[in-house]
Each structure stands twice: as structure tokens, then as C-alpha cells.
C-alpha positions in Angstrom: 1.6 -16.6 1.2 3.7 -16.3 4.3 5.7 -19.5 4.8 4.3 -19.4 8.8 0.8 -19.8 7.4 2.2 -22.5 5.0 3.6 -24.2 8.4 0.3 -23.2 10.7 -2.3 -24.2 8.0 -4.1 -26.7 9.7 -4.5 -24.2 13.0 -5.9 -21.6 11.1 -9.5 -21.2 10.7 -11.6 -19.1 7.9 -13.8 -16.4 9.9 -14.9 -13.0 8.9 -17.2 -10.2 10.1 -18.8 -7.8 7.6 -17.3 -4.5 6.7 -19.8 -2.5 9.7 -17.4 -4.2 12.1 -14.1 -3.6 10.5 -13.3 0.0 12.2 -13.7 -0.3 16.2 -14.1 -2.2 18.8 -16.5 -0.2 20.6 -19.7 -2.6 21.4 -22.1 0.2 21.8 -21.1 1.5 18.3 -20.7 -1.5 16.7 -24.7 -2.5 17.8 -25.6 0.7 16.4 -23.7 -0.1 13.4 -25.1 -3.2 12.6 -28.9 -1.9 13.2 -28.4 0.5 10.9 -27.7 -1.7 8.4 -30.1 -3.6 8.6 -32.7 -1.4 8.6 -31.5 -0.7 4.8 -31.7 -4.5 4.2 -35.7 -4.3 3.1 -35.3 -1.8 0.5 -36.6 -3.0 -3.1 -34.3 -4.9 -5.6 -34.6 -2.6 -7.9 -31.0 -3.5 -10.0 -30.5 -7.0 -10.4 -26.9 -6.5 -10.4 -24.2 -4.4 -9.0 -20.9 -4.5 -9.6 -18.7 -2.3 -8.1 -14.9 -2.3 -7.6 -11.9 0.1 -6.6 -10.0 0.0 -9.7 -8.4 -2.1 -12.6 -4.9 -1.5 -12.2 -2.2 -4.7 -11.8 -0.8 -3.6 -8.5 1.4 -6.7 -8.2 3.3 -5.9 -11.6 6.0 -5.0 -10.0 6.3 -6.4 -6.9 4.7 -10.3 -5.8 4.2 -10.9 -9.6 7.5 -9.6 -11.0 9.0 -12.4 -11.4 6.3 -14.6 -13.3 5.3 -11.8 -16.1 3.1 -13.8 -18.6 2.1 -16.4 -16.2 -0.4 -14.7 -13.6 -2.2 -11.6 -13.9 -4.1 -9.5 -10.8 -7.8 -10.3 -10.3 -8.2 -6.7 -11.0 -7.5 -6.8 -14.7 -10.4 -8.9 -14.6 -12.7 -6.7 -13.1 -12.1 -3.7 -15.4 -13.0 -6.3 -18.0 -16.2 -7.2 -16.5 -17.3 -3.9 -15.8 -16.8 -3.1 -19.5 -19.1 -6.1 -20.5 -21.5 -5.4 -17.8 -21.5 -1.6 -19.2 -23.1 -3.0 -22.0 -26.5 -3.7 -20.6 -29.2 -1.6 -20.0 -28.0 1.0 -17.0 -31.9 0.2 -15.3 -30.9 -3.8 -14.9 -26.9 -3.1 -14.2 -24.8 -0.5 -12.0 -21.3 -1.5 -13.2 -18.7 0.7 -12.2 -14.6 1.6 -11.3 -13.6 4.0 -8.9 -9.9 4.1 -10.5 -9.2 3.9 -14.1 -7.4 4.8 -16.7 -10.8 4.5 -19.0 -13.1 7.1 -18.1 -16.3 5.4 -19.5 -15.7 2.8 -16.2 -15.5 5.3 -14.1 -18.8 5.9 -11.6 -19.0 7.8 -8.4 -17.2 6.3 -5.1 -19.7 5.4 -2.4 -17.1 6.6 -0.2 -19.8 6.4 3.4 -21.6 3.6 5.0 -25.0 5.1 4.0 -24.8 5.0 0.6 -22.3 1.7 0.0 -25.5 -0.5 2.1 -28.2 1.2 0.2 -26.6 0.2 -3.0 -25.9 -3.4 -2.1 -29.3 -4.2 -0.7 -31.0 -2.5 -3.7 -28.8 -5.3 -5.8 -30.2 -8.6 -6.2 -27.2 -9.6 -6.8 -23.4 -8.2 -6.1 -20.7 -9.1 -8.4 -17.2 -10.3 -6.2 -13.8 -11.4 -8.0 -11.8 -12.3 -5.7 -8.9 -10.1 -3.9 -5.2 -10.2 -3.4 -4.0 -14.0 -2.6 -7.6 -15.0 -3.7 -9.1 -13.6 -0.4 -12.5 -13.3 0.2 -13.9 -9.3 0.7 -16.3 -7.7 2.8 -18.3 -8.0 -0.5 -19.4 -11.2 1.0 -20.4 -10.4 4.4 -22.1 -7.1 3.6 -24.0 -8.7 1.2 -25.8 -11.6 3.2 -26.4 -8.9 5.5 -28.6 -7.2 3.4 -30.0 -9.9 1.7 -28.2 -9.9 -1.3 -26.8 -13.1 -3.3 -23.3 -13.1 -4.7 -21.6 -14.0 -8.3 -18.6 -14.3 -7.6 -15.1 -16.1 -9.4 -14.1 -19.6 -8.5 -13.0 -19.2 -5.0 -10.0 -20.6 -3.8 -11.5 -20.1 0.0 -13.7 -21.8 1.9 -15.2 -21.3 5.0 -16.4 -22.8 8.1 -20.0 -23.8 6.5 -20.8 -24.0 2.6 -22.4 -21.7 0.9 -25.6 -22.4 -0.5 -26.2 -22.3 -4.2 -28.8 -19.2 -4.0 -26.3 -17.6 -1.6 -23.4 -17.7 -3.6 -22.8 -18.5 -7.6 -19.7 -19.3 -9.0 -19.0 -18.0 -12.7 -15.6 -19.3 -13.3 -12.1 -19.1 -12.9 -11.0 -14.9 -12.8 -8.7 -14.8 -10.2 -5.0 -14.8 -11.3 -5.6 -16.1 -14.4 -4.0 -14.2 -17.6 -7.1 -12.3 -19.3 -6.6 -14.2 -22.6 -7.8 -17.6 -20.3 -10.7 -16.6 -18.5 -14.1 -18.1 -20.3 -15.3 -14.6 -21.0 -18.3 -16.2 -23.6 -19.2 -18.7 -20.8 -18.8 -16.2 -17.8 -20.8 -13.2 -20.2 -23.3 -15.7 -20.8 -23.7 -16.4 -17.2 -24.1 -12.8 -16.4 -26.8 -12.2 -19.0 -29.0 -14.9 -17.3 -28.9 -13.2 -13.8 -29.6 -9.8 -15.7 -32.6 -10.7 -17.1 -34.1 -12.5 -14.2 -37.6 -11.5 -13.0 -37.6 -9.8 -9.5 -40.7 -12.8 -8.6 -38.0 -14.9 -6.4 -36.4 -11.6 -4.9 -39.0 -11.7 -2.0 -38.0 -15.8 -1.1 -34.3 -15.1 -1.7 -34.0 -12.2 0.3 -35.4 -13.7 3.7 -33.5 -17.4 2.6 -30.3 -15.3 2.7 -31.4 -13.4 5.8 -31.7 -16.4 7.7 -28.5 -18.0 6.8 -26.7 -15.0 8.0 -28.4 -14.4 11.0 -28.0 -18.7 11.8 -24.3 -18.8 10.2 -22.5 -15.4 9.2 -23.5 -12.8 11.7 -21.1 -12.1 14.9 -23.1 -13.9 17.0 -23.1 -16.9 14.8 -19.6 -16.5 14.3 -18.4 -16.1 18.1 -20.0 -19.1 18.9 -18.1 -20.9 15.9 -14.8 -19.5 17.9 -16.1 -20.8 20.8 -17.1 -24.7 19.7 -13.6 -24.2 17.5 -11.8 -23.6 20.8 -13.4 -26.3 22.7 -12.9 -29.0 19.9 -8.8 -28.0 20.1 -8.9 -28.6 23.6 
């Protein structure tokens, strides 16, 4: 981490908008944007969980990380792993798939456009996160609540400006920089197969639950008016 944000930490605040607003600042577009979104955010749960990453490559091997080989590993390594386990359940219950890899039976199509990334998360109960470089938190998130989708996610070494709620977001354990050979894989796999197997009868109440949380606490309307009480408290 950058020594200024070591220094600053106490003025910086955790904020994040979802991955529809991440391109332009053009209003008109970005209203468009989010409506058509959400107009995918209905479609049926008809996979109860999708995991879905770039690739499972250590890209810090030789540069953050070189200096500590043995001692951390890239949240990456992790997520080739999981898609492997998660490979291993029926293909109706489970879209688990790598964009990059050097093992072709992880590999599944890119959903390289808008269009088909939201229809795939919203037809997710669930969408599988581990967190990102410096244990950041993804779009994942954000894109998620939008469309009504929970999240299992890694212990997360970020927080932000409200909780999240237990239905919201499910911690399976520790996956971040760990070595491999330390995550709880038995506990974590476990974990996993519960979600899996869940019914789709709590789909309907979850879905507008998570709806309303993000439109009263994640969307950018929510958010800019967290900025603005933010600003008036540091006044």
C-alpha cells in the first residue's frame, strides 16, 4: 500500500459505484446505463451460483510479492482452485469458469459486453468474489446488489461505509493472500455445497431484500448523499 494512504488513512473513506458507471461521465448515458440493468435484475435464478473470474495466474510473482516467496500467494491461485471444486457439481446448479488459464477444463467463454455479464449475474443466486489485488473489493459487489444477487465472498479485509447484511454478503473464509496449502478448502467446499443445493423458495424474498438495500444504501444516489453528509461531518 502506498505509504500516503498509510499517512491519509483516517481521511479516506470506502465508496464504490457498480461497474455500469465505471467508463464515462456522461449523465445521460450513465441513466441509460443503469436502466438497463436493471431491467435484467427480474430474470429467474435459474443457477444458484456463479463464479466467474479473469484468470489464475500469480501476477505479483515477480513483482509486489518477490521478495516474500513462500509467505503470500495472489488471491488468484485461489480462484483457479475454486473454480476446479466448483467444476465438480452439476453444470445446471453451477457456472464456474476462467477466462485465462493454463488448464483448459477451467476455461469458459468471456462475457466480454455489458449485455451478457448482467444477464449472467442476475440469473445467479449467488456470485462467488475473492477478493482482488491489496484485498480490494470488485465491481463483483456492486453489480451484484444491483441485480439482486447475494455474494460469497473470502474474508474481506474491507469495509465500507454501512455493514453488509448477512443475506447480502457471506463470508467463507480466509482466500486472499494466503498460501493455498492454508486456506480451509474442507470447510470453505463444505460451505459452498450448502449454497448449491439450496432451494430457489427464498430467491423471491432475497431478491427484493437485496434490492432495497441497494437502492437505500449502495446505488449512486445513496452514495452521493453519503459524500455529502461525509463532507459536512469534516467540516
Amino acid at each position: 500500500m502506498p505509504a500516503a494512504a498509510i499517512e491519509f488513512a483516517h481521511k479516506i473513506k470506502p465508496a464504490m459505484l457498480g461497474r455500469p458507471l465505471s467508463r464515462a461521465l456522461d449523465v445521460r448515458k450513465n441513466i441509460k446505463l443503469l436502466s438497463d440493468w436493471e431491467s435484467k435484475a427480474s430474470a429467474k435464478k435459474s443457477t444458484r451460483i456463479l463464479a466467474y473470474f479473469g484468470g489464475d495466474s500469480d501476477p505479483e510473482s515477480t513483482s509486489r510479492l518477490k521478495d516474500f516467496q513462500g509467505q503470500y500467494q495472489h488471491p488468484n491461485v485461489k480462484r483457479g482452485r475454486l473454480v476446479k471444486c466448483l467444476r465438480g457439481f452439476p453444470a445446471d446448479r453451477v457456472d464456474a469458469r476462467l477466462v485465462h488459464s493454463q488448464d483448459s477444463s477451467l476455461l469458459g467463454p468471456e462475457l466480454s459486453d455489458d449485455e451478457s455479464y448482467a444477464k449472467k449475474v442476475a440469473s445467479a443466486a449467488y456470485n462467488v468474489n475473492i477478493s482482488g489485488l491489496s484485498l480490494s473489493l470488485p465491481f463483483r459487489f456492486i453489480d451484484s446488489f444491483l441485480l439482486g444477487t447475494a455474494v460469497l465472498t473470502d474474508t474481506l479485509g474491507i469495509h465500507w461505509y454501512e455493514p453488509f447484511d448477512a443475506e447480502e454478503v457471506i463470508e467463507l473464509g480466509a482466500m486472499g493472500y494466503e498460501l493455498e496449502g492454508e486456506v480451509d478448502w474442507q470447510n470453505i467446499e463444505s460451505r459452498l455445497q450448502q449454497y448449491i443445493n439450496s432451494d430457489s423458495s427464498n430467491d423471491e424474498a432475497r431478491f427484493l431484500f437485496l434490492r432495497e438495500r441497494y437502492q437505500r444504501l449502495w446505488s449512486p444516489q445513496a452514495l452521493a448523499q453519503y459524500v455529502l453528509n461525509s463532507c459536512e461531518q469534516s467540516l
